[in-house]
N, C-alpha and C positions, 0 to 999 in steps of 0.2 A: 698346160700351155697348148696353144693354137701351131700346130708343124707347117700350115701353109700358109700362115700370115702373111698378107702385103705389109711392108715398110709405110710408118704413118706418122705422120709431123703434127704435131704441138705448137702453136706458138703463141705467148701473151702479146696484149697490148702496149706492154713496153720491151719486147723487143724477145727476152727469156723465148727457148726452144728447146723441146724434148719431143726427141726420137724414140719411138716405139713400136708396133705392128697392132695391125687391125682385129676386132673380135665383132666388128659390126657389118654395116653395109658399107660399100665403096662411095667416095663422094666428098665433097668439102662444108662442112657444118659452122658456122661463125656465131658465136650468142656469150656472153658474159659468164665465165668460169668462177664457178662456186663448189663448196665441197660440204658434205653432208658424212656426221659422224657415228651415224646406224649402224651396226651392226648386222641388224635385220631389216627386214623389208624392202627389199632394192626394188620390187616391180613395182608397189604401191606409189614409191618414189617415181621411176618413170611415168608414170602414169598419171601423176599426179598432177591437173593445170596450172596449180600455183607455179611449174618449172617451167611455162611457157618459157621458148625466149636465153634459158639457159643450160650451159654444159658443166655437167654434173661432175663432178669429184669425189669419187665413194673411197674414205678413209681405212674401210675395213680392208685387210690389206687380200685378199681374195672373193671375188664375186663369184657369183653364179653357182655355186653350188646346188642350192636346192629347186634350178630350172623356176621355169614359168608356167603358170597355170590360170584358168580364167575366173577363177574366184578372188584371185587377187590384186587384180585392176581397179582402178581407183577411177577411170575412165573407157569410153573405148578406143582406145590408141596410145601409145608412149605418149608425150607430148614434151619431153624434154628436148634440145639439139643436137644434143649429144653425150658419149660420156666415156668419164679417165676411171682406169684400174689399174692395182700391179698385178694380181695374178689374175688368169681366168684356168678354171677345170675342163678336163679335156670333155667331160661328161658330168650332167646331174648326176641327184641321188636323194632322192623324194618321191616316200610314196606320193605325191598329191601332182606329183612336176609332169605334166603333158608337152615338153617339151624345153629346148634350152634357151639358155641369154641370148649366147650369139643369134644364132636362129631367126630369135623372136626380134632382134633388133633390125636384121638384114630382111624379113619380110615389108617391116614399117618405114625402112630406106632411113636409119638411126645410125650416122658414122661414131665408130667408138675406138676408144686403144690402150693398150695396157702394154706394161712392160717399163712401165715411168717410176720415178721415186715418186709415188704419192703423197710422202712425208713430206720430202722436201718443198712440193708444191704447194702442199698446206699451209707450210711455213711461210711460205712466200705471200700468200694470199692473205694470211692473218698481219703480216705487218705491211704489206703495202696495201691491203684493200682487193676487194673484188673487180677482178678486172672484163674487158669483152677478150676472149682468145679465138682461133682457129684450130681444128682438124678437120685433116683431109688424107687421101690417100692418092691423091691426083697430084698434088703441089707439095713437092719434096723442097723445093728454097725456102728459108725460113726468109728472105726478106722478099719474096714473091707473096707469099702466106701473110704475112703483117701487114702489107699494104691491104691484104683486103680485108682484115679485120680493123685497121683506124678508120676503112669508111664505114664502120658500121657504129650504130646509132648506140649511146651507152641507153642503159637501161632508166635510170632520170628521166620524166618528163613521156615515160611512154606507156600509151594504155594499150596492154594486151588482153584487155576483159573482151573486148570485140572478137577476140582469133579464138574463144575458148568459150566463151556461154551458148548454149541452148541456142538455137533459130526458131523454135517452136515452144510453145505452152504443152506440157504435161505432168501426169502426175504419178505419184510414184507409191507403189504400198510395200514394196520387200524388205521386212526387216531382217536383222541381224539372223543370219544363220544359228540355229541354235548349237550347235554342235562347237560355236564361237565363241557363245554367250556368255559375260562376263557372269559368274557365280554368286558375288555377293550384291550385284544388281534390281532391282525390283522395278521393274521396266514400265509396265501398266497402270495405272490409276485404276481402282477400284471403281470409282465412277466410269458409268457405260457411254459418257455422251462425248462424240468424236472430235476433238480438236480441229480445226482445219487451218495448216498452215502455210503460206505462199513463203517460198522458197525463192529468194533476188541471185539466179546463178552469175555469179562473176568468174565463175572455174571452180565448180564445186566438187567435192568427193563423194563418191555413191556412199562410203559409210557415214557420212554426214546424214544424208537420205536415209540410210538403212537405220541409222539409231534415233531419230525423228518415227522413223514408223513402230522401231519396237515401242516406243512410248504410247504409242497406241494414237498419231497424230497421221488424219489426210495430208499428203503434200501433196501441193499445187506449186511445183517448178515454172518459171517463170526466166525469161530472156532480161539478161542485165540492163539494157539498154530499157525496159518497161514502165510506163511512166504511172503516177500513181494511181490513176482513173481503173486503167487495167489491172492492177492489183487489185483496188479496194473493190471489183465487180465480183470477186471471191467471198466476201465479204468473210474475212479469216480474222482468226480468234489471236492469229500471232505472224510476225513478219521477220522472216530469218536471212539476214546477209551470208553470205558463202566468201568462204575464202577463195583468191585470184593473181594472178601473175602481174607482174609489172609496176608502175607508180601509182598508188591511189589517188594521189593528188590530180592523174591527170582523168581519172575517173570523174569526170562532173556530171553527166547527167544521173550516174550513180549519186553522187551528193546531191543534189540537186530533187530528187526522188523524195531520199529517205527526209528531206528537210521540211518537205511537205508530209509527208506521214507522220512525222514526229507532232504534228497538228492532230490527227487524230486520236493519240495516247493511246496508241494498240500495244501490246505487247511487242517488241523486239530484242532479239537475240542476236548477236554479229561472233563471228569466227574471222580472224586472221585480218585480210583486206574486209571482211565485215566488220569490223572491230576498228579499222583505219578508216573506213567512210563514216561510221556512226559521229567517231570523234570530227573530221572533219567538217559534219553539216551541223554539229553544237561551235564549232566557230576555231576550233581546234588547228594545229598545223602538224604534218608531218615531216619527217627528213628520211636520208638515207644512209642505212648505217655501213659501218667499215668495209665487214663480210657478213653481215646475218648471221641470224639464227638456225642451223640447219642440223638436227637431228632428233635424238628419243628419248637424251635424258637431260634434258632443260629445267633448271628449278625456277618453280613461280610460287609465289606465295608473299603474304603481308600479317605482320603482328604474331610470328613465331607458328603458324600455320605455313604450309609447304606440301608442292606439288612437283612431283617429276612429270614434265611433258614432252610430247613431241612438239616439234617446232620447226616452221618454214616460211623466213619472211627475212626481204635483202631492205627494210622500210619500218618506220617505228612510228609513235606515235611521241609529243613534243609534250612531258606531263605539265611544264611550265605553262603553255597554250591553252590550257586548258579551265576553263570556268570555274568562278565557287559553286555551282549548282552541279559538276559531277567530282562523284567522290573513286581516285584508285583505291582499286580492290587488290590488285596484281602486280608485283615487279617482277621483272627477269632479275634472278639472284647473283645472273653473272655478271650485268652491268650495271642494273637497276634501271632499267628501261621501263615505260610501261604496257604491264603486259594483263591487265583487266581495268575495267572500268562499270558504272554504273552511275544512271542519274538520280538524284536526289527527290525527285517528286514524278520525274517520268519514266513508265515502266518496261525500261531498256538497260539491259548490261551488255559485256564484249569482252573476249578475250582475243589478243595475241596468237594466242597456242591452240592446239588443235585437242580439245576433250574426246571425238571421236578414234580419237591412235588411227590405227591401218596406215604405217607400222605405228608403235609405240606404248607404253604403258594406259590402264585404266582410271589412274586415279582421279581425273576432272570427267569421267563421265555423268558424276552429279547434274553438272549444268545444265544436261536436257531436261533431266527431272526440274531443276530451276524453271526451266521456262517455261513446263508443263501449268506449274505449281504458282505460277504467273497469269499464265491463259487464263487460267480458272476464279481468279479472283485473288490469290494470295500474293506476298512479298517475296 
């Protein structure tokens, strides 16, 4: 526990208020409370841009343990609004940790608070839905606090691909640490000639990037907003969507993009909101679901095949909406959502879920090797 905590208020969008103390920066953070049930990897989690926009709810019932370190950014910056714990430690304990949660959260101006029944809020969350909430350390009334979380915009209908992609063109060659590297992996192609992939950032994860490169693949990162001209001046072997924060739907010139490349018949791969646009611009619709999907051990799988994933997405894909010409690959096995896809004659698939982990298990790290094995001529 934090001995000089300031007193910090909670309050959901229907009204619900929990009093806690602060472990972050001072200040009032308003964004759509959701809870994520890792175990592991809380920084990867902040950092993550699919959090754009939301205040995080980490179920594990103690944070920050093993400090923060800068190999395990997913971006450069937290990018979540905020976030709830029960406990926090008074100190890490990581050889690897350069430093703490609190710390790292109050450098990046990250209001956060613990000291809440996390249970209970989950609870809350899971039957009535994800909702927008407030903390602050400023606004101790809970109906001072609420009034200025109903003016804020639910998450429907809003594209946060803009607050979070690239402003610029570059490219990126760092693969996977080896010291990280998954064991029973085989990363490389035998063949010596360099894939060249443009990478469409809508909020993408460096280890998305990092396991593209150990495949032995140029990426040419790319501004979400890039229209196809500017892509194809790359003239790349394959076209990968990145996962991204907010509604895809309201994502169009992302659809709008990939609708005209699908003209092409390049290769493409979709992760997460790549996976929601791909479907979209085949004529598809999506919705929003209760509370998402938000943790590390998500099952997907189809026809007695199974995969534990990580998974981060408040948005789904409509499999009814969907064409005879794409065939699911993937259901979430908790509701039967869809959670992969591929087309039948054109040389693109997508998942839901995230095959790169950071946090999460390895088992869909196949699919890089898929698109590799794609680029090059194969099914």
């Amino acid at each position: 526990m934090l001995s000089t905590a300031k007193p910090t208020l909670l309050v959901l969008a229907d009204g619900t208020h929990y009093k806690g103390k602060s472990f972050g920066a001072e200040g009032t953070a308003i964004g759509e409370v959701v809870f994520n049930t890792g175990m592991t990897g809380y920084q990867e989690v902040l950092t993550d841009p699919s959090y754009c926009g939301q205040i995080v709810t980490f179920t594990c019932p103690e944070l920050g343990n093993t400090g923060v370190n800068p190999e395990d950014e997913e971006s450069d910056k937290p990018q979540i609004k905020a976030v709830i714990a029960r406990n926090i430690p008074r100190r890490p304990s990581n050889w690897r940790s350069t430093g703490s949660l609190p710390d790292y959260l109050v450098e990046y101006g990250i209001p956060a608070i613990y000291g809440i029944d996390t249970r209970a809020l989950t609870r809350k969350i899971r039957s009535v839905g994800a909702m927008n909430g407030g903390i602050s350390t400023e606004i101790l009334d809970p109906e001072e606090l609420l009034a200025q979380v109903k003016e804020a915009p639910n998450m429907a209908g809003l594209n946060l691909v803009e607050k979070v992609t690239t402003r610029e063109v570059y490219e990126w060659s760092e693969p996977t640490d080896t010291h990280w590297e998954f064991p029973s992996v085989s990363n490389k192609s035998n063949n010596d000639e360099v894939l060249t992939v443009v990478a469409i950032d809508f909020g993408i994860k460096r280890n998305i990037l990092k396991r593209l490169a150990s495949y032995g693949c140029r990426v040419i990162v790319v501004p979400g907003n890039a229209i196809p001209a500017e892509i194809l001046q790359y003239n790349p072997d394959g076209i990968f969507l990145s996962n991204g924060p907010g509604d895809p739907a309201a994502v169009t010139s992302g659809v709008e993009t990939v609708k005209a490349l699908l003209k092409e018949k390049k290769p493409i791969f979709g992760i997460c909101m790549g996976h929601q646009i791909i479907s979209l611009s085949l004529g598809g619709t999506t919705f929003k679901l209760k509370f998402g999907h938000r943790g590390l051990n998500q099952p997907a799988g189809l026809e007695q095949r199974i995969e534990i994933t990580s998974q981060n997405h408040g948005f789904a894909v409509d499999g009814d909406s969907l064409s005879p010409d794409v065939q699911i690959t993937h259901l979430n096995l908790n509701d039967c959502t869809v959670a992969g896809l591929r087309h039948k004659t054109l040389p693109l698939f997508s998942v839901q879920y995230h095959p790169e982990a950071s946090p999460g298990p390895h088992d869909a790290d196949y699919l890089f090797s898929q698109f590799v094995s794609l680029m090059r001529g194969g099914s």
